[in-house]
N, C-alpha and C positions, 0 to 999 in steps of 0.2 A: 813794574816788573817784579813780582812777588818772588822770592827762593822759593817757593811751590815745597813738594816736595824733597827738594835735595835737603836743605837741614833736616828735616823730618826723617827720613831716611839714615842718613850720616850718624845724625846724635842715637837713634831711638836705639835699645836694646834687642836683640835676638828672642824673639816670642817663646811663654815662654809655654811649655810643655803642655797645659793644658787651654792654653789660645790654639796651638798650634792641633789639636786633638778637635778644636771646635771649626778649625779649617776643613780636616779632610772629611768631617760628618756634613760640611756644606758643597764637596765635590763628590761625585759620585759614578763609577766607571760601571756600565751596564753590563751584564753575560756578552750581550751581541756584540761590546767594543765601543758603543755610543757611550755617550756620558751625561749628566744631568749636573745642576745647579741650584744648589736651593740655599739664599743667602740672605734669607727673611729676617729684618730685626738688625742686620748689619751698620751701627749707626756712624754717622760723621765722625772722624777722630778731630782731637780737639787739641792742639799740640801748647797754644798758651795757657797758664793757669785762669780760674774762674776769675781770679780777683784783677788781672790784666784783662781779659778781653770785657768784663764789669766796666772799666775804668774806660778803655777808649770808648766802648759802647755809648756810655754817658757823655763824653765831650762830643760824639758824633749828633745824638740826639739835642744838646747845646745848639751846637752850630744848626741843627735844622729848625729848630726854633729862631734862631738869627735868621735865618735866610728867607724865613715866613715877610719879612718887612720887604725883602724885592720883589717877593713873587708880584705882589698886586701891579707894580711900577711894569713888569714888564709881560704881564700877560699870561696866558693856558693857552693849551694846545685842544682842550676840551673847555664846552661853555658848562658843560655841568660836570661836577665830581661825587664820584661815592664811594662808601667804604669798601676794601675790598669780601670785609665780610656780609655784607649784604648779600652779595653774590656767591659767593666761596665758603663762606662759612667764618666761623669765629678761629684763630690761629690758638694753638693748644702748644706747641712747644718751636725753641729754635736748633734748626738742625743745620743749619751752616752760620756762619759769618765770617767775612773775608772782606777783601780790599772795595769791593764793587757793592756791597751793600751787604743785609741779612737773609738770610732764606729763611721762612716758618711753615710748619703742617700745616696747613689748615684743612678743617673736616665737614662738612655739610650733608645732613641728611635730609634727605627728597620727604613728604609727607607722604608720598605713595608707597616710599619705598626705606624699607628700615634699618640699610647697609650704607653705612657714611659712605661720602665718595671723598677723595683725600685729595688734597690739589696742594702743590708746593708756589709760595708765593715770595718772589725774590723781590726786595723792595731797593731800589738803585739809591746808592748814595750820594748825595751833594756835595761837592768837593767846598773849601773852605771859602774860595774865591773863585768857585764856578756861579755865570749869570745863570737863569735861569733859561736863560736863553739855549745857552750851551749845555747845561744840563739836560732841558727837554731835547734839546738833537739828538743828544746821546742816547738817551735811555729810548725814544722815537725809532732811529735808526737801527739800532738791536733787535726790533722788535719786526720794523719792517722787513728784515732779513730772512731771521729765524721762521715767524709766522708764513713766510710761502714755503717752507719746508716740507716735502712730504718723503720719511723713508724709515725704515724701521731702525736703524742706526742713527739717530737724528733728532732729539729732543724735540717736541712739536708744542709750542708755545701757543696757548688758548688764547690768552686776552693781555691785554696790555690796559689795568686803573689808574686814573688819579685819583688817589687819597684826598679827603676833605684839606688835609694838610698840604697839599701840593708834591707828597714825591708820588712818585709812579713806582710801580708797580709790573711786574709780568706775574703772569699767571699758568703753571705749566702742570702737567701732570705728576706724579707723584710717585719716584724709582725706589722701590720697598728695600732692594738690595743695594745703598749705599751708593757710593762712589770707587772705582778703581785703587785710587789710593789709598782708601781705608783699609781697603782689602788685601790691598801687601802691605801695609803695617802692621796690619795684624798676623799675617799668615806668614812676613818673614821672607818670603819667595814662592812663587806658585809652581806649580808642574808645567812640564813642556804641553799636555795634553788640553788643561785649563787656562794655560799660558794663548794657546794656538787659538786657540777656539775665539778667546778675546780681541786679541792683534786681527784676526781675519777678518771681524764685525768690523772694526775701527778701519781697516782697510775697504769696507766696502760701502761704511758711509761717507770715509775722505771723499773716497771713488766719486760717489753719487755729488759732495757737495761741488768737486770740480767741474762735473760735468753740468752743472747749473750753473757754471760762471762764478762762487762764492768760495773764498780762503777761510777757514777760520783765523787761524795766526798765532793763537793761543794753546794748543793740543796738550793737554798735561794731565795726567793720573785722576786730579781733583775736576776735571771737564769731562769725563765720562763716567755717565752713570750706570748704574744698575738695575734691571729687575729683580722678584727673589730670586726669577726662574733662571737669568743669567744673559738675559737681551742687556747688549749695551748699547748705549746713547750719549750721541756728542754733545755736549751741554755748551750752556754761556758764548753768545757771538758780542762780545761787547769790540772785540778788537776785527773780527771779519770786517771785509771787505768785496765788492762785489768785483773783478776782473776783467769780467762780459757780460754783457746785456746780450737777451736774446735775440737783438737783429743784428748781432754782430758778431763778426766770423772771427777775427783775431784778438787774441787776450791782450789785457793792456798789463804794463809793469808798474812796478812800485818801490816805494822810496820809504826807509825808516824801520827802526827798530821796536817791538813788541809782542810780547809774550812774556813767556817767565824763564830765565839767564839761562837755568838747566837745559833748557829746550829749544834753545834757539838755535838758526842755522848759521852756519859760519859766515855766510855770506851777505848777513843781516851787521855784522860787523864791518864791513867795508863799506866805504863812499860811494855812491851809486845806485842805480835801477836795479830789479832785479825781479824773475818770476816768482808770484808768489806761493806756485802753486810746489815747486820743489820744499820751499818754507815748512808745507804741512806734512811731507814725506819725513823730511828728515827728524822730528819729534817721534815719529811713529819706531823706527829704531829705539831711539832712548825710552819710550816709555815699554816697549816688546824685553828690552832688559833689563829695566827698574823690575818688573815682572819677574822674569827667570832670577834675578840674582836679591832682588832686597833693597838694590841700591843704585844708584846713578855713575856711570863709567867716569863722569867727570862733571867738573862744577860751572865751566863754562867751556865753548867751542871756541878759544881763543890761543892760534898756536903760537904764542909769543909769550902766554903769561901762565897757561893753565900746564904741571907739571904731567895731569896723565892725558888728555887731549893732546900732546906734543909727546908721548910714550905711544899712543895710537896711533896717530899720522905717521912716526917712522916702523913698528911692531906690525901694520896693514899692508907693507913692502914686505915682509919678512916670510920667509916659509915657513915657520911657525908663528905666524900670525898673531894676535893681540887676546891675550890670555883668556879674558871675560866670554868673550864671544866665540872664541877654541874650543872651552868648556861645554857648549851645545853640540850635542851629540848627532842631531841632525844634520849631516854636510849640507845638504839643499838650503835647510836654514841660517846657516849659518853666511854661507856666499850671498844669500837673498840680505842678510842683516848689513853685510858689509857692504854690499851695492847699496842699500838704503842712508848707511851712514858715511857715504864719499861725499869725502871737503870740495868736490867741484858737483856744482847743481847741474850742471849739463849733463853729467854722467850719471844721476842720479833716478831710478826709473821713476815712472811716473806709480799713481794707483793702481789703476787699470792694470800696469804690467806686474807691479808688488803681488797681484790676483791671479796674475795668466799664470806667476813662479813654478815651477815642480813640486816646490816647500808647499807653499799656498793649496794649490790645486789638489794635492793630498790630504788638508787641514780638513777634518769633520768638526761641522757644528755642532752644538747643541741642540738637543731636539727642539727647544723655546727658539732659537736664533736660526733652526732652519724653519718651523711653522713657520715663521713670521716675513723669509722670506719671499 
């Protein structure tokens, strides 16, 4: 469970004047009231120095080298491997790395056709004293997931390699506009209008993944990505879980904690079952205000240890209510923000209703995120 975001957030500086000048030239409010997107070139923020993420980089690729001597003993899941560039093309730069592996461009051009097509290729990492056994489940199981995906909020994951070396590989297509949370790092805080437009998409892919039985469990800033044009997509199901099968009528529950501390639900701290499907509501709160404000209301949902988490729970009783979320000018949105973030998941609306809201049902998309609807 990564701090995601929140140290990033917490430590970074106030953008500064002319970051903040390259924000609102990549939003854009039309004569008619619609609004546009254009977030091309927007890249990964990169929060460790070069010479740290160098360093693990090289003991990771160590240990993969080490793990080359189990593969044989215990088998592929494929009788034959190839490079991912064979297919994808040759990798030209890396644009993420993180706890689950590295993400690279990679670019291939068709002989027919003289316009690269760019395809992002996240290569899963092998833990120190993962078998391969269990390694291939995991990185299998992500893919079996994700790959029945279909919705325009929804990363849609091409192909799943084995590298001649034995890690795999997914194969996804290529979000030119970054990731969410690069984008309030850099911008500092967004508008209520760019703010809206974003939270509505992320609501209406939660929406769709529910109603195919699948939780993510993970929902954080760095899991949604971008076009330039401003379509977001839920990214990375390493932690989803499936809840319902299609011939079955009643969700099942679940047990255990995971995602990233910031984002997790209150209820993921207590002993016991629980829906998982409230799990991916209540992130969607904390990430609709990491948006509006810069920064995260609090560092963990723990009301025994965390000082503003226990400032919120009694401030959300109070008629003047819990400052951060006061400060939204929208009443509808703001009642909709607080039904989102109540410590009891039964009171908690689902998607679907996050959508039917007042707030919601007045939120204009983006002309890219309505086409695509």
């Amino acid at each position: 469970m990564a701090p995601a975001i929140y140290d990033q957030l917490s430590a970074a500086p106030q953008a500064s004047r002319g970051e903040n000048s390259r924000q609102k030239a990549s939003f854009r409010v039309l004569p008619d009231g619609k609004h546009e997107h254009h977030l091309i070139n927007l890249r990964t923020e990169v929060t460790v120095s070069d010479t740290l993420r160098n360093f693990i980089k090289a003991i990771w690729q160590k240990q993969q080298e080490h793990n080359v001597e189990k593969d044989a003993r215990e088998g592929s899941l494929f009788k034959s491997k190839v490079a991912t560039h064979e297919k994808y093309g040759r990798g030209s730069e890396s644009i993420g790395y993180g706890r689950s592996g590295n993400v690279r461009l990679s670019r291939k051009t068709s002989p027919n056709n003289q316009k690269a097509e760019c395809y992002a290729i996240k290569e899963y990492r092998r833990g120190p004293r993962e078998t391969m056994r269990a390694y291939r489940n995991r990185s299998t199981s992500s893919f079996c997931i994700s790959s029945c995906l279909r919705h325009t909020n929804v990363l849609n994951i091409l192909d799943l390699v084995q590298e001649p070396d034995g890690n795999y590989c997914d194969v996804m297509a290529f979000c030119d506009g970054g990731n969410l949370a690069t984008l309030i790092l850099r911008s500092g805080k967004l508008g209520a209008l760019e703010a809206d437009c974003f939270f509505k998409q992320l609501a209406r892919g939660v929406e769709y993944l529910h109603s195919v039985g699948v939780a993510h469990r993970d929902l954080k800033p760095e899991n949604l990505l971008l076009t330039s044009r401003g379509v977001l997509e839920i990214a990375d199901f390493g932690q989803a879980e499936c809840f319902r099968f299609p011939w079955e009528a009643k969700a099942r529950v679940t047990t255990g904690r995971c995602g990233s501390i910031p984002y997790i639900a209150p209820e993921q701290y207590l002993d016991g079952e629980f829906d998982p499907r409230p799990v991916d509501v209540w992130p969607m709160g904390m990430i609709y205000m990491a948006m509006r404000t810069g920064k995260l209301l609090w560092g963990a949902a723990l009301k025994h240890k965390d000082n503003n988490y226990i400032r919120y729970l009694g401030d959300r009783k109070l008629p003047s209510g819990f400052r951060p979320i006061e400060r939204l000018q929208n009443e509808n949105c703001r009642s909709t923000i607080y039904a989102i973030l109540d410590p009891s998941p039964s009171r908690r609306p689902t998607a679907s209703q996050v959508l039917a809201s007042p707030w919601c049902r007045e939120v204009q998309l983006c002309k890219a995120g309505a086409d695509e609807s």
